[in-house]
Residue, then its C-alpha position, 0 to 999 in steps of 0.5 A: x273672844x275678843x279683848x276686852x276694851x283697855x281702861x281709861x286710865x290703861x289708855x292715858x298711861x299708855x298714851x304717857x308712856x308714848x310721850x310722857x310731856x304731853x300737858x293735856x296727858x298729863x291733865x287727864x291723868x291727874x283727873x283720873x286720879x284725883x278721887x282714888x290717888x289724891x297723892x298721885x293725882x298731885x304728882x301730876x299737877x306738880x309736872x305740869x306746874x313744873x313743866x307747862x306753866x301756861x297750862x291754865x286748866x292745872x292751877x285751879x285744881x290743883x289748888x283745890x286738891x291742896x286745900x282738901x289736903x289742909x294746905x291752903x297758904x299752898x292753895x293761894x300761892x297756887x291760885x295767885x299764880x294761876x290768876x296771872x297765868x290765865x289773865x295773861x292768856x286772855x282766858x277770864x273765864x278762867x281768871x274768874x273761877x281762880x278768883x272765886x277759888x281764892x276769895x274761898x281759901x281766904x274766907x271771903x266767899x260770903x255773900x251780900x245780905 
């Protein structure tokens, strides 16, 4: 019998173990355990802040993942940093998701009556 198909998480852990300064690795392990192991999930983030500041994709989620651990002043530090990140990188779809994260994290996403 064959062997039955690795997991995707057993798969971006092995890929790590392989080279554990991958940002785009790093990211999807972040992804993968954000639902289950928001803590973990956080631990990634915080390497990829850390390690690859330029990775736009980290700031946005990891800000939320802040918020949904009642740490908003956090999530807009996050946020603030990641709008000048992606600003910087030309990437404005990007810059404008952060900003509506943000506008959110302050309280100021309602809308026009």
């Amino acid at each position: 019998m064959a062997n039955p198909a690795p997991t995707r998480l057993a798969q971006l852990l092995a890929f790590y173990a392989d080279d554990p300064t991958d940002p785009f690795v790093l990211y999807a392990l972040a992804t993968e355990y954000r639902a289950e192991a928001p803590e973990t999930a956080w631990q990634y983030y915080q390497k990829l802040l850390a390690d690859h500041p330029d990775y736009v994709g980290t700031y946005y989620h990891a800000g939320k993942l802040l918020e949904e651990f009642g740490r908003p002043a956090e999530a807009q530090e996050i946020y603030r940093k990641g709008l000048l990140v992606s600003r910087k990188a030309g990437q404005l779809h990007a810059a404008s998701e952060l900003q509506q994260a943000l506008n959110s994290c302050l309280g100021m996403d309602y809308e026009d009556d």
